[in-house]
N, CA, C and O atoms as a GROMACS GRO file, in nm:
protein
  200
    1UNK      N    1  15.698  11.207  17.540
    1UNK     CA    2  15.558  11.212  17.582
    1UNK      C    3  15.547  11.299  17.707
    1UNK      O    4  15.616  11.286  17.808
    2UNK      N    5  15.434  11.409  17.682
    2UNK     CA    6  15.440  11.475  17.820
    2UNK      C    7  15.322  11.386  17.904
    2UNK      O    8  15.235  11.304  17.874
    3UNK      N    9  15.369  11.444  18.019
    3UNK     CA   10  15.289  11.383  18.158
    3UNK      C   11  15.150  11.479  18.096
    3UNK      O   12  15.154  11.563  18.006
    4UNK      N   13  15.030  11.434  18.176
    4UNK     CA   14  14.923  11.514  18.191
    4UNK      C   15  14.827  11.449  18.326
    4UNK      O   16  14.789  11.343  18.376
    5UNK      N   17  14.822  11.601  18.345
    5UNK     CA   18  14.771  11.635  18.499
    5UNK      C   19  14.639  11.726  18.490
    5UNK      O   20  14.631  11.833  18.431
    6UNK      N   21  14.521  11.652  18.572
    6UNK     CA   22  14.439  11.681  18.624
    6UNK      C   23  14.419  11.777  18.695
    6UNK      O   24  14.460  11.763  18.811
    7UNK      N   25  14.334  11.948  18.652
    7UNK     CA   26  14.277  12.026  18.762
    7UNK      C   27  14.187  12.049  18.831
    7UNK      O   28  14.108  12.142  18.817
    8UNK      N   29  14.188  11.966  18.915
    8UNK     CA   30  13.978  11.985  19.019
    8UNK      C   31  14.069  12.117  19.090
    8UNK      O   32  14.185  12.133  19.130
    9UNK      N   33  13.936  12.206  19.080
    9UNK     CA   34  13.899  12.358  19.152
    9UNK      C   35  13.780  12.302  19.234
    9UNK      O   36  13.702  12.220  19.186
   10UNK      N   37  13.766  12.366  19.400
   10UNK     CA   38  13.673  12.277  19.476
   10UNK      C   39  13.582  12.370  19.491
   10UNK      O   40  13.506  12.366  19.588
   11UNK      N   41  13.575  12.470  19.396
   11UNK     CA   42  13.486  12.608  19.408
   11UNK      C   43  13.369  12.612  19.230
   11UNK      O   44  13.404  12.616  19.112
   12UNK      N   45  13.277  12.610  19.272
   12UNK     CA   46  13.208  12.647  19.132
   12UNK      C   47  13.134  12.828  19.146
   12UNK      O   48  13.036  12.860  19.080
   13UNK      N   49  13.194  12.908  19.227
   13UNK     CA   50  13.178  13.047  19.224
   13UNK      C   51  13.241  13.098  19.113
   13UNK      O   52  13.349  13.065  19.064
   14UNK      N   53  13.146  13.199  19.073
   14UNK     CA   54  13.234  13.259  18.985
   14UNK      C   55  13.349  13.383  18.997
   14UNK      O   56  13.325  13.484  19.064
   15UNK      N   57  13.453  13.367  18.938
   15UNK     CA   58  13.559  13.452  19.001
   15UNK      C   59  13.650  13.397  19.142
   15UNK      O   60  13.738  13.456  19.206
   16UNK      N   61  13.608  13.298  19.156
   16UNK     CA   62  13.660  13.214  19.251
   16UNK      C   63  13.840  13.213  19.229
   16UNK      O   64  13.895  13.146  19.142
   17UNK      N   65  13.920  13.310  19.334
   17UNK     CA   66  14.023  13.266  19.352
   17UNK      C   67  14.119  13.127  19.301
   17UNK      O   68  14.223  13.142  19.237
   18UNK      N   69  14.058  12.967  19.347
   18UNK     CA   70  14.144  12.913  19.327
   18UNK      C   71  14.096  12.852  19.144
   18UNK      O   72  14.143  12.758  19.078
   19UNK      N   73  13.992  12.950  19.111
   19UNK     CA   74  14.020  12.899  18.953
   19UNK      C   75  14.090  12.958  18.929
   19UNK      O   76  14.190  12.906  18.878
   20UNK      N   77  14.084  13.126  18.950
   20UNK     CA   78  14.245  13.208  18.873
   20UNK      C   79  14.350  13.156  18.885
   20UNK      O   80  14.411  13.142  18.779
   21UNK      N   81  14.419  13.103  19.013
   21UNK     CA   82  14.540  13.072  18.988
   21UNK      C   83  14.560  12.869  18.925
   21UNK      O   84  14.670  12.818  18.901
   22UNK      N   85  14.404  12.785  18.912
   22UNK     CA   86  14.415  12.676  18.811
   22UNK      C   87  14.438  12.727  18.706
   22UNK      O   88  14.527  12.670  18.643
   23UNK      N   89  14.374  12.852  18.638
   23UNK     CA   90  14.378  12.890  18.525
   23UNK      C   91  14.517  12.946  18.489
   23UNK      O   92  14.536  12.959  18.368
   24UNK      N   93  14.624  12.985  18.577
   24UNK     CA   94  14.730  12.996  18.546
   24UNK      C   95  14.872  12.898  18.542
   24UNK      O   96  14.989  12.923  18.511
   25UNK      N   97  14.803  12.773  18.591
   25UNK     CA   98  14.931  12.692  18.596
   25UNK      C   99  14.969  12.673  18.453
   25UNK      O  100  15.085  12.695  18.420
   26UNK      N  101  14.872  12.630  18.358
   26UNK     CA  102  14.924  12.591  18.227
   26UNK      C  103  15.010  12.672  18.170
   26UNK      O  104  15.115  12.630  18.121
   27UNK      N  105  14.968  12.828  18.170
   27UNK     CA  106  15.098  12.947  18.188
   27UNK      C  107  15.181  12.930  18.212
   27UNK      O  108  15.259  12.982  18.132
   28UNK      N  109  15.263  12.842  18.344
   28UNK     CA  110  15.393  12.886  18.409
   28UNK      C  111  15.418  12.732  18.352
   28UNK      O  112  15.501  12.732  18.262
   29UNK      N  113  15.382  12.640  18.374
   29UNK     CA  114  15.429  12.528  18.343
   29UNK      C  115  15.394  12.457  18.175
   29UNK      O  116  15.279  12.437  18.136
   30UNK      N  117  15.510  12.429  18.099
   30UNK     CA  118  15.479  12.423  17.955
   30UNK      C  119  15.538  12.264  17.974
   30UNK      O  120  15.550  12.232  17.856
   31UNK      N  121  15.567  12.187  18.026
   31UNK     CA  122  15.609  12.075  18.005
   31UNK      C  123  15.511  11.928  18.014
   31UNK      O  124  15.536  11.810  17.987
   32UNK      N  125  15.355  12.018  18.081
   32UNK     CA  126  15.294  11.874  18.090
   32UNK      C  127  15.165  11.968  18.025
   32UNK      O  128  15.162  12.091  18.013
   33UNK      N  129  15.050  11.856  17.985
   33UNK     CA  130  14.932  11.881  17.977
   33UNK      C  131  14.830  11.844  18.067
   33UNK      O  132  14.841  11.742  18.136
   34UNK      N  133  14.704  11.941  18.077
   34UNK     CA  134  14.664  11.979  18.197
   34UNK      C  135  14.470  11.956  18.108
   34UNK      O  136  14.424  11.990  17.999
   35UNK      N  137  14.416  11.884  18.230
   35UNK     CA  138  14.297  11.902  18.167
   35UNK      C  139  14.220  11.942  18.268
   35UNK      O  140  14.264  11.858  18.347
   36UNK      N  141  14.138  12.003  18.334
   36UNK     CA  142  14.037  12.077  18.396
   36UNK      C  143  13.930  11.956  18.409
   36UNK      O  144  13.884  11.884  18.321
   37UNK      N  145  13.909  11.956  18.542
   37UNK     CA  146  13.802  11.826  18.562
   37UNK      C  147  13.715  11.926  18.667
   37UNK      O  148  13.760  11.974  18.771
   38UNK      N  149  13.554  11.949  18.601
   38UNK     CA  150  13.461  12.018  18.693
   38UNK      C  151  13.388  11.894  18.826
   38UNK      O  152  13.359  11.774  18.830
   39UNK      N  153  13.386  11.999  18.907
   39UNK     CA  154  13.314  11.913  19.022
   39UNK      C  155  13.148  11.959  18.990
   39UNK      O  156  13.063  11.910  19.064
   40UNK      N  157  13.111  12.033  18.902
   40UNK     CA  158  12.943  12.050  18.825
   40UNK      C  159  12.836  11.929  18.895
   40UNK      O  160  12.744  11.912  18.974
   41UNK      N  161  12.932  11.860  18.791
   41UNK     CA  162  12.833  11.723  18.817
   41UNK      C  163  12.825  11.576  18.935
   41UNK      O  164  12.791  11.458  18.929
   42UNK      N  165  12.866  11.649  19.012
   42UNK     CA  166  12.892  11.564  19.149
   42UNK      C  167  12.735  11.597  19.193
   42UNK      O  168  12.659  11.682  19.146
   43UNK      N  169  12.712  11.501  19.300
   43UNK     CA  170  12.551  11.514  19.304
   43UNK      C  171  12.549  11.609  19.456
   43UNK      O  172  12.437  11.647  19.490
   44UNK      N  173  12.636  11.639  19.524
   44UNK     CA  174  12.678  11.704  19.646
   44UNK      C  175  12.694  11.851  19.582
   44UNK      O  176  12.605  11.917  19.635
   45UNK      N  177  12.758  11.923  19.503
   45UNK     CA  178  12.754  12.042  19.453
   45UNK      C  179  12.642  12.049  19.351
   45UNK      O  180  12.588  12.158  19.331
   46UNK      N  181  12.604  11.934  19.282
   46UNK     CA  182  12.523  12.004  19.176
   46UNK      C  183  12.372  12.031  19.248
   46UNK      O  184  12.300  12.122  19.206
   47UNK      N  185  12.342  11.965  19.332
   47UNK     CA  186  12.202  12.046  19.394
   47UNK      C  187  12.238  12.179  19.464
   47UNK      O  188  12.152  12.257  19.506
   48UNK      N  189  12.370  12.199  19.471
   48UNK     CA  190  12.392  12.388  19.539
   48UNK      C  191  12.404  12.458  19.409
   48UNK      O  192  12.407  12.581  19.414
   49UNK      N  193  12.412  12.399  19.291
   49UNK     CA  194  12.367  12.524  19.217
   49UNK      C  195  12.244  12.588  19.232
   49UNK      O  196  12.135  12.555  19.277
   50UNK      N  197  12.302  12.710  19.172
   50UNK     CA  198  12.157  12.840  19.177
   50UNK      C  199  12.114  12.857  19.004
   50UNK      O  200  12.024  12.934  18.970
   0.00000   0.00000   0.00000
């Protein structure tokens, strides 16, 4: 059974640095699964959307 690990990115910009390199861990690391958890819907970022 692989482990699986959670990615919060604390950026909802787009092109945002630390998504490129979330978006690359699953790349380098093949031994666990990885699920992407958005901070969207937090009520602190989601009124700074535009």
């Amino acid at each position: 059974m692989s482990q699986r690990i959670g990615i919060i990115v604390g950026s909802l910009r787009e092109n945002s640095f630390n998504q490129m390199i979330a978006n690359s861990i699953p790349e380098l690391v093949d031994s666990a699964e990885f699920e992407y958890i958005s901070i969207a819907n937090l009520p602190l970022y989601k009124s700074l959307q535009v």
